[in-house]
N, C-alpha and C positions, 0 to 999 in steps of 0.2 A: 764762437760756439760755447766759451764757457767763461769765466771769469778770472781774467789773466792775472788783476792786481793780486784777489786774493793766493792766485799760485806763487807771485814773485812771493811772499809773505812768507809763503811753507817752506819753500825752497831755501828761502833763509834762514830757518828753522832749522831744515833738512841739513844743509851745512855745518851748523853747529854742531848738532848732533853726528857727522859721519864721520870723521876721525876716531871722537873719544867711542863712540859707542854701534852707532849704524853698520859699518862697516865690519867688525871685528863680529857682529852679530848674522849679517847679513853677508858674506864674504862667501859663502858655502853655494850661492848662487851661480857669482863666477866661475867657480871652482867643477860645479853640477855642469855645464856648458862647455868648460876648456874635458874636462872627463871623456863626457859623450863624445865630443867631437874628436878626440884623439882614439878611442873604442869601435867605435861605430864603424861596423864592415859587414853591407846584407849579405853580399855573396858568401862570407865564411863556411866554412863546413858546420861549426859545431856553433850555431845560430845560439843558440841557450845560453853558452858561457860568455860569449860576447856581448849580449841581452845583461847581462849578470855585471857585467864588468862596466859596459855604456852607463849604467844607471847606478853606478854605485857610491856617488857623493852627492845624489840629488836629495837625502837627509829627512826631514819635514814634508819637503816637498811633497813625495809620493808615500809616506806613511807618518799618518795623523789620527791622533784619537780614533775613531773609529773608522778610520781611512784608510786602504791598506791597499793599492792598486798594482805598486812595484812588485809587491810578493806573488800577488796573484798572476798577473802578464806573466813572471818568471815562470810559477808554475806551471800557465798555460804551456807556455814554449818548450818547459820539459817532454808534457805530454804530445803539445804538438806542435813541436819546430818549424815544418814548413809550414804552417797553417796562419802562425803569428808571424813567420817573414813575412807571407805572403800579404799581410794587415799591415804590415812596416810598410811596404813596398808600396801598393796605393794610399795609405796616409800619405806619406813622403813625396807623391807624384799631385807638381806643383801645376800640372795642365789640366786639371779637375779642380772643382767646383771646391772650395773649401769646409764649407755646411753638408758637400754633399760626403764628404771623407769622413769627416766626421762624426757623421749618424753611420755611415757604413762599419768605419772601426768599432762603434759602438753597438753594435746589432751583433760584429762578428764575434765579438767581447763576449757576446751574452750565450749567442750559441754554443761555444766552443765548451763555456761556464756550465750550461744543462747538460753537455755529451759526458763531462769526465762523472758524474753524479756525486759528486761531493759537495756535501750538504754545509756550507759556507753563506754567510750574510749576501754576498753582494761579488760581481766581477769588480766590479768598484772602476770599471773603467769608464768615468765619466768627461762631460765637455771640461771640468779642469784637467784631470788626468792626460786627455789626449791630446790638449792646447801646451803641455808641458811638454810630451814628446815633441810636440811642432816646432816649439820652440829653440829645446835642448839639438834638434835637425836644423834650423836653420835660422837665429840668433838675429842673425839684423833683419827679422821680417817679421818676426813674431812675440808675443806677449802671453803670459798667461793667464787665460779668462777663469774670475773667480765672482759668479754671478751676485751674492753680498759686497764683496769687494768692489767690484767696479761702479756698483749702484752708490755706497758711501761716498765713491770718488767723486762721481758725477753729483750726487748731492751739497757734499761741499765747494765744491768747484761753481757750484750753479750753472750747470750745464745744462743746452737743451738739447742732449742726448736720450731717448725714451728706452728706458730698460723694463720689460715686463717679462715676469716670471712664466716658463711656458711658452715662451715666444725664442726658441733659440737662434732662428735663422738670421732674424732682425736683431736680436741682441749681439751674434755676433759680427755682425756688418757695423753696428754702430760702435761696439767696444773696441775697434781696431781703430776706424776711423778717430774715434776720441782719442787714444794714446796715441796715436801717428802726431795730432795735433800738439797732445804734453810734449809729444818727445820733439816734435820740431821744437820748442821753447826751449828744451835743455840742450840742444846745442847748440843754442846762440853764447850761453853762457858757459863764457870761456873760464871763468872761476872755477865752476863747479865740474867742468872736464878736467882742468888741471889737478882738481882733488881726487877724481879716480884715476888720473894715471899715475898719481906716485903714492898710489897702493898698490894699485895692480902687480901681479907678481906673475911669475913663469908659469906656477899651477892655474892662474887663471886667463880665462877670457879674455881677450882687448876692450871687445865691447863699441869698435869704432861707431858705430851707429846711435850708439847709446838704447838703445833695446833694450838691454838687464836693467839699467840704471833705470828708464823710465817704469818698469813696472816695477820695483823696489820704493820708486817715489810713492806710486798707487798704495803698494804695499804702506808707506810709510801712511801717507795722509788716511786710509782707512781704519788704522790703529793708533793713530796718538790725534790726529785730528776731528774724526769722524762723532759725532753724537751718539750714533749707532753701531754699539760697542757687539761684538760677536756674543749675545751671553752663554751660546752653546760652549762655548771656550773656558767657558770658566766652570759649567756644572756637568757635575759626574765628573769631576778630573781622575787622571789614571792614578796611583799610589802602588807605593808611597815616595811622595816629592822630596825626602829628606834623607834617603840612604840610595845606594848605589854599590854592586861587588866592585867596581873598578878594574872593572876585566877587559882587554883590547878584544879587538876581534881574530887576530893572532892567537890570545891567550883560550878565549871559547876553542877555537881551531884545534891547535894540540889537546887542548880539554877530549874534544869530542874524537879524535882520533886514539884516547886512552878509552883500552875495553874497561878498565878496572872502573873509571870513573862514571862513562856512559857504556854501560850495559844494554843488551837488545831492549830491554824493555825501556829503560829510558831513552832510547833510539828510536822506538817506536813512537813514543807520547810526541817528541821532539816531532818526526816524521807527521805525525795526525796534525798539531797544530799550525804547523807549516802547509801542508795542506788545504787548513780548512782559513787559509791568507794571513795566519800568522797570530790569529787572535778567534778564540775558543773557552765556550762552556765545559765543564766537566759534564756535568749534564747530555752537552751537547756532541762531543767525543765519544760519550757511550751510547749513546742513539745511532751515531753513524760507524764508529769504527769495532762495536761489542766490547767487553768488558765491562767490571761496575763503575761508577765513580769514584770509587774508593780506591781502583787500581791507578787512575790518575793523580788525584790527590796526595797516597802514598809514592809512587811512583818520584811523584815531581818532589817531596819533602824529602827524600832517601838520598835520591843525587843531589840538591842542592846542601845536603848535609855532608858528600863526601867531596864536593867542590871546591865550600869552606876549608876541610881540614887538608886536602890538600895544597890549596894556593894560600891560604892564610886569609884569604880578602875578607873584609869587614864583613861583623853577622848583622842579619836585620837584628833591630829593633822588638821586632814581633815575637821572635823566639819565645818569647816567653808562655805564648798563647801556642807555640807549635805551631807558630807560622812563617817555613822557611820559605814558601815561593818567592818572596820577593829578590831573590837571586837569581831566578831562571824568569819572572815575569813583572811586569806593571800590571795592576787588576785598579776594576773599578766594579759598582753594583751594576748588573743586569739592567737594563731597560726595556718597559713594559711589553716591545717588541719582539724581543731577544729572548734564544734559549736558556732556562736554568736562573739561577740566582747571582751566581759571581761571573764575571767575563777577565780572564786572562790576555797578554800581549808578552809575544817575546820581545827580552831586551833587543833595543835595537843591533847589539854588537854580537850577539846569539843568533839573531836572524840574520845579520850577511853570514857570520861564519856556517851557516846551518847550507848556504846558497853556496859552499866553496868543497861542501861534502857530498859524496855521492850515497844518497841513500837511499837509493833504487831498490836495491837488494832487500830493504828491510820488508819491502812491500809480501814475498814471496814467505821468509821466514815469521812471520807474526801474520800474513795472513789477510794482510789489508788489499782487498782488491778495488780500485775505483773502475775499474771496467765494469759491464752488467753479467755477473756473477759468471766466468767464464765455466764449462765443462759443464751445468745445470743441464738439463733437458728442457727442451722448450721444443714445442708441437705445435701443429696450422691451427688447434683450441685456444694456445697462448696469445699465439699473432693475432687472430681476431680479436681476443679480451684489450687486447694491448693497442690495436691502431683500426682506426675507425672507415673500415670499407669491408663493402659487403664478401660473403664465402665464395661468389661468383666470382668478383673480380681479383679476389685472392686467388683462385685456383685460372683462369685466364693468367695472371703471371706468373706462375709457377710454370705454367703449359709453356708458353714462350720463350724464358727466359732460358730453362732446358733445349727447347730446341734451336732460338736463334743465337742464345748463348749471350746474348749482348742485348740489353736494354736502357729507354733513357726516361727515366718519374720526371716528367716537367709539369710544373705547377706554379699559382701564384702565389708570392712570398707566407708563410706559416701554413703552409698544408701538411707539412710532418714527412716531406722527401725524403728526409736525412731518416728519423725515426724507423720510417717503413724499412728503409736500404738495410738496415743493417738488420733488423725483426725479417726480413723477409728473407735473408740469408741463415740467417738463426734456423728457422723452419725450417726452412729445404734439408739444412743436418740433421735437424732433430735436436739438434742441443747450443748453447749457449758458448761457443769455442774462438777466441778471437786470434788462435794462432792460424785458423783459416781464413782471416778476414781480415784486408790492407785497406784502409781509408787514406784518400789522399784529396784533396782541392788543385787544379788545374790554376793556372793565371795567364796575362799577356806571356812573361818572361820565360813560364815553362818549356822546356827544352827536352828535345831526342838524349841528350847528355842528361837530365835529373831522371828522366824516364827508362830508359835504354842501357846505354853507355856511350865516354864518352872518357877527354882525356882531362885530368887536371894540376893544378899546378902544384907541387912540391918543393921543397930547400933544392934535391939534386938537378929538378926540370918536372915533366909532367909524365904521370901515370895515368894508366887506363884503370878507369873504373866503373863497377855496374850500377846501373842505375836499378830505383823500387820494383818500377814492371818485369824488368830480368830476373832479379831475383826473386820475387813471387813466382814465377813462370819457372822456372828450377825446382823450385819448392813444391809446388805443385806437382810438378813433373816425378817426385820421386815415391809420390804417394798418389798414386792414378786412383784409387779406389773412393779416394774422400773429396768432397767437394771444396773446392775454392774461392772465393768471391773478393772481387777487385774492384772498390767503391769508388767511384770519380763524382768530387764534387766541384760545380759552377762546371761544367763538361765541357760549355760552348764559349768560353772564355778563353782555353788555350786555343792553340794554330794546333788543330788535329794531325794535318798532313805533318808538319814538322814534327810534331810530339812521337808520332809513331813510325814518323817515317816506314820502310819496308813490311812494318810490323799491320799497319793498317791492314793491308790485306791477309795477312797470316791470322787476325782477329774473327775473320768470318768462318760461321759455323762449318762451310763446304771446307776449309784451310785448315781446318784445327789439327793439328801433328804433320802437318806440310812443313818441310822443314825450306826456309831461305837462309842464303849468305847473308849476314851483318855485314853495315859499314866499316865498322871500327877493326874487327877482330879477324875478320875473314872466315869466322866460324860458322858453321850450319845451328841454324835455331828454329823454334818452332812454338807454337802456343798450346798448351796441351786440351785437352776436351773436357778436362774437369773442369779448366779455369774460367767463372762468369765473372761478365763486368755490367756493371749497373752504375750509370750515368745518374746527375741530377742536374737540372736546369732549372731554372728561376726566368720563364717567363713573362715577366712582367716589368724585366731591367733593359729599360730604355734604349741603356747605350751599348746595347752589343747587337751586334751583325744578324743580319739571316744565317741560320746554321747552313754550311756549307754541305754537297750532296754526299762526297763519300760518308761523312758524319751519316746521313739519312737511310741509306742504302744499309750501313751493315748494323745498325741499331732500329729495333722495334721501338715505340715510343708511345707511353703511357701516360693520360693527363690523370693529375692527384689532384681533386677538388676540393673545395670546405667540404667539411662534416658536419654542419651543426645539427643536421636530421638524421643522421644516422641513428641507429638503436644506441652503440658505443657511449655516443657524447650527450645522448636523450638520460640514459643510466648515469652518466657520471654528472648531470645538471642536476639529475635529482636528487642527489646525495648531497648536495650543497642546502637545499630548501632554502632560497634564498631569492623573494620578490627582486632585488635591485640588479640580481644576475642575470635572473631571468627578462627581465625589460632588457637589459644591455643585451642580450643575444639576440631577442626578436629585432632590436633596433640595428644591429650587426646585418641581420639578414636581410631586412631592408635595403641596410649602406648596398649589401652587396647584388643588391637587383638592380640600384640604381649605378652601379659598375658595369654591369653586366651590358643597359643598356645606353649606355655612353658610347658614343661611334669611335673615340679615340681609346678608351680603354678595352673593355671586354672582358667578359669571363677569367683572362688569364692575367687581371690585376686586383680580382677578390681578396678581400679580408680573408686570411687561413686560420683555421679552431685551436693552432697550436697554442697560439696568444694565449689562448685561455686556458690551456690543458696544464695540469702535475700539480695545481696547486694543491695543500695541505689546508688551506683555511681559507675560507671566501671574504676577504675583508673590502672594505670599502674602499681603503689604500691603494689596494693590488688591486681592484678593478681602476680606478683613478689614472694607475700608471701606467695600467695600457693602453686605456684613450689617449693620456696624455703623450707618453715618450715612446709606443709603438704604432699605434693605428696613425693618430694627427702629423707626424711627419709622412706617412706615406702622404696618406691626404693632400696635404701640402707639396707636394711634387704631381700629384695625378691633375691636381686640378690650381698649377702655379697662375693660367691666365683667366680662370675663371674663380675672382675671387668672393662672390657671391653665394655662389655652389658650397664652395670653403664653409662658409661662415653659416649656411644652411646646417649642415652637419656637423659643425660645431657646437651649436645649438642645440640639437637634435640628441646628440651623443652627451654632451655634459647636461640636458635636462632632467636624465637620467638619476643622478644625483640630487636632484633638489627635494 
């Protein structure tokens, strides 16, 4: 399948080169894989810091030029722990489909990226990003796919491996296949095993498979072999390449726990950038976190000026021009894309120590909220300006949800479930309050014990502890007067009966303050009548079961449609004026008549309006990427044996663009 002389060639190459230099360069790979694999515990309590700790020699890897995906996954999992287990957990489960994990991590990447509202370039969790976790989980099976990369490969190789851009499902069947095949070759050759085991060290990997080795060759032969040199690598480089504070990540550490050195406000700056994945405009800071630019720029000069005189470490260069960031950051110019003029990055040894700090706190005293502005007033005027269904059917669930107390938004994939859930609880208060409102996602694994209570393990043996739905139902319980809302996302994904055990029936409207015995505790409990729960379901996913009855019986159930005719999304089209939007929607509504009457699909596998919704600028880009990496992989699954249909509205949708 590809040309073997010319690999024996490189390989020889390769050799030469792995002692003096390959190795002592590339060594951080092993090191990324023995890490993870010694870290990595889903079940742990405190999911985040283990998240934090798994990923913490994987260097390059996960943050590159404008690459930042470690910081941001970490983030996510700050905000929301179980939500990214719950993305570990099916990534990781090896009895699914691997293209199909893949897109799903990546979708839930993107969701979770719109809910915190923090206005950042990218989740940056891409097919390389999440072929590295795959890998870093399970090392003799996996490689990581790097779509230039593997194509240089196969080009010098002379491979008849077909790699097209866009094409991810067949790229990634063929890129495994292909390195399965390099990597049989390299271990025939007992030379070049014998050269990585007497490097190998205790910090790293074994590698028995030779798995690292073989995508480090790829690596290798893309970059010193390849004709087709990365030129994004080389233009816009970050600066300045010629100084460095020489600070450990120890030393940042004790830094940032000195109040003299970092002060709230440099606490802050620190906190926003780390936020917005590690790398931020000034510009862009003050668009989303308030203050001027000026407060950053000063900010960031003041403490880099008291960092210097306290640790001694060498001054930029720049000083002379009153240019001290380059101690707190690498910058390069803006790109035509991007906000503001100059784009900052924290040092790398800044950003883990920033991941070893707790800067929660800072959120509350400076004021930074990434929730949607909690304690604001918000009215049934707001909700309808904000999600696209008519005042009928807004007040229909309003009426409902009051009396049966429990409802389930099932729709097909981007109808804005989530959106509504949480605006539709907003309303019903009156205002904007997210200490009355618990969002949580359901899974296979979920359990009476993460929900309820249950007992778990400790150093002395195991304790009893309460699980989210108890203690919201406490909470609730001690303010009867104000409303509650208990969000369940993917609803029909967990084992109902199990999740709720006893509780199930205590949930129905006739039960509410009915008190039952608990398993666990032998105590009397009860669900209070302030507390609503609002389900969402994603009817349109394949592989889950008919919803079971007690689900049906004690939930009313609500279908959430596209909106593209609503007044709502009719207003926010035209504020775009934009002919190429406008064909792409008509041609959407089409796609979705032709769903509608498909005998295998139907109504509840429609294209949903959300795809399209919150943009800032209608560019041709951002239309491109949602035909391409949103709508065309569904596509590609609704219609896997009719590949004619496929390629009809491929057609269709990318003529659009011509």
């Amino acid at each position: 399948m590809f040309n073997e002389h010319k690999l024996d060639s490189i390989i020889t190459e390769y050799k030469k080169q792995f002692i003096q230099s390959q190795w002592l360069k590339e060594k951080f790979k092993w090191e990324a894989v023995k890490c993870f694999q010694d870290n990595w515990d889903i079940s742990t309590d405190n999911f985040t810091e283990m998240l934090i700790n798994s990923l913490a020699k994987t260097g390059n890897l996960l943050s590159s030029k404008n690459n930042f995906p470690k910081d941001t996954i970490i983030n996510l999992a700050k905000f929301y722990p179980n939500e990214v287990r719950k993305m570990f957990i099916e990534l990781f489960d090896e009895n699914k489909n691997i293209y199909k994990r893949i897109s799903t991590f990546k979708e839930n990447s993107e969701a979770l990226f719109k809910k915190t509202q923090k206005i950042g370039n990218s989740h940056y969790q891409t097919e390389n990003a999440i072929t590295i976790y795959l890998w870093l989980r399970y090392p003799d099976k996996y490689y990581i796919y790097k779509f230039n990369e593997v194509v240089a490969v196969s080009n010098e190789l002379e491979s008849n491996y077909i790699f097209k851009r866009g094409e991810f499902a067949n790229n990634i069947e063929n890129f495994f296949n292909f390195y399965d095949e390099i990597c049989s070759k390299l271990q025939s050759d007992t030379e070049l095993k014998s050269m990585l085991n007497s490097v190998i060290t205790d910090t790293c990997y074994s590698d028995p498979k030779l798995k690292t080795l073989t995508l480090d060759v790829g690596f290798f032969i893309s970059r010193y072999y390849s004709n087709e040199n990365d030129s994004d690598i080389l233009a816009n480089e970050w600066e300045p390449t010629d100084y460095s504070p020489k600070l450990s990540i120890e030393d940042w550490e004790n830094l940032l726990n000195d109040p003299d050195i970092f002060d709230e406000k440099s606490l802050k700056v620190m906190k926003c950038i780390k936020d917005c994945g590690g790398t931020a405009s000034c510009t862009q800071l003050s668009r989303v976190y308030g203050d001027t630019i000026n407060f950053y720029n000063t900010t960031s000069s003041n403490l880099a000026k008291r960092i210097v005189e306290k640790t001694g470490c060498p001054k930029p260069a720049s000083i002379k021009n009153n240019k001290w960031w380059p101690v707190l950051y690498l910058g390069r110019s803006a790109e035509k894309n991007e906000e503001g003029s100059f784009i900052w990055k924290l040092r790398d040894e800044l950003s883990e120590a920033l991941n070893k700090v707790d800067l929660s706190y800072i959120d509350k005293k400076n004021s930074i909220d990434f929730s949607l502005n909690q304690n604001k007033k918000y009215t049934k005027e707001d909700f309808l300006k904000d999600v696209y269904i008519s005042e009928e059917k807004y007040d229909k669930l309003v009426t409902v949800l009051k009396r049966k107390k429990n409802i389930i938004l099932q729709g097909a994939p981007g109808v804005g479930k989530t959106f509504l859930a949480k605006r539709l609880a907003y309303s019903i208060m009156g205002e904007k309050d997210d200490e009355h409102v618990k969002f949580i996602q359901f899974h296979q694994n979920y359990s009476y014990e993460d929900f309820v209570m249950g007992y778990r393990p400790i150093k002395e043996g195991f304790e009893l502890k309460y699980g989210i739905f108890y203690n919201f139902c406490q909470k609730a319980t001690k303010n009867p007067d104000k409303d509650y809302f208990f969000i369940i996302d993917e609803i029909n994904r967990g084992n109902l009966s199990k999740i709720f055990g006893e509780l199930l029936m205590l949930i129905e409207a006739d039960y509410r303050d009915e008190k039952a015995t608990l398993t666990y505790d032998g105590l009397d409990f009860s669900v209070p009548k302030n507390l609503h729960i609002i389900g969402m379901m994603n009817i349109a996913d394949r592989s889950l079961a008919m919803i079971d009855y007690a689900l049906r019986r004690r939930f009313s159930f609500f279908d959430i449609e596209p909106a593209f005719d609503s007044e709502g999304f009719s207003n926010y089209q035209k504020e775009f004026s934009n002919k190429t939007f406008n064909e792409l929607i008509e041609k959407i509504k089409k796609l979705n008549e032709a769903i509608t009457q498909d005998q295998s699909l139907g109504k509840g596998f429609c294209i949903g309006h959300s795809y399209f919704c919150n943009a800032e600028e209608c560019t041709l880009e951002w239309m491109k990427d949602i035909v391409e990496f949103d709508i065309f992989p569904m596509l590609s699954e609704y219609w896997f044996d009719d590949e004619s249909k496929l390629n009809e509205w491929k057609d269709i949708l990318y003529g659009v663009f011509k």
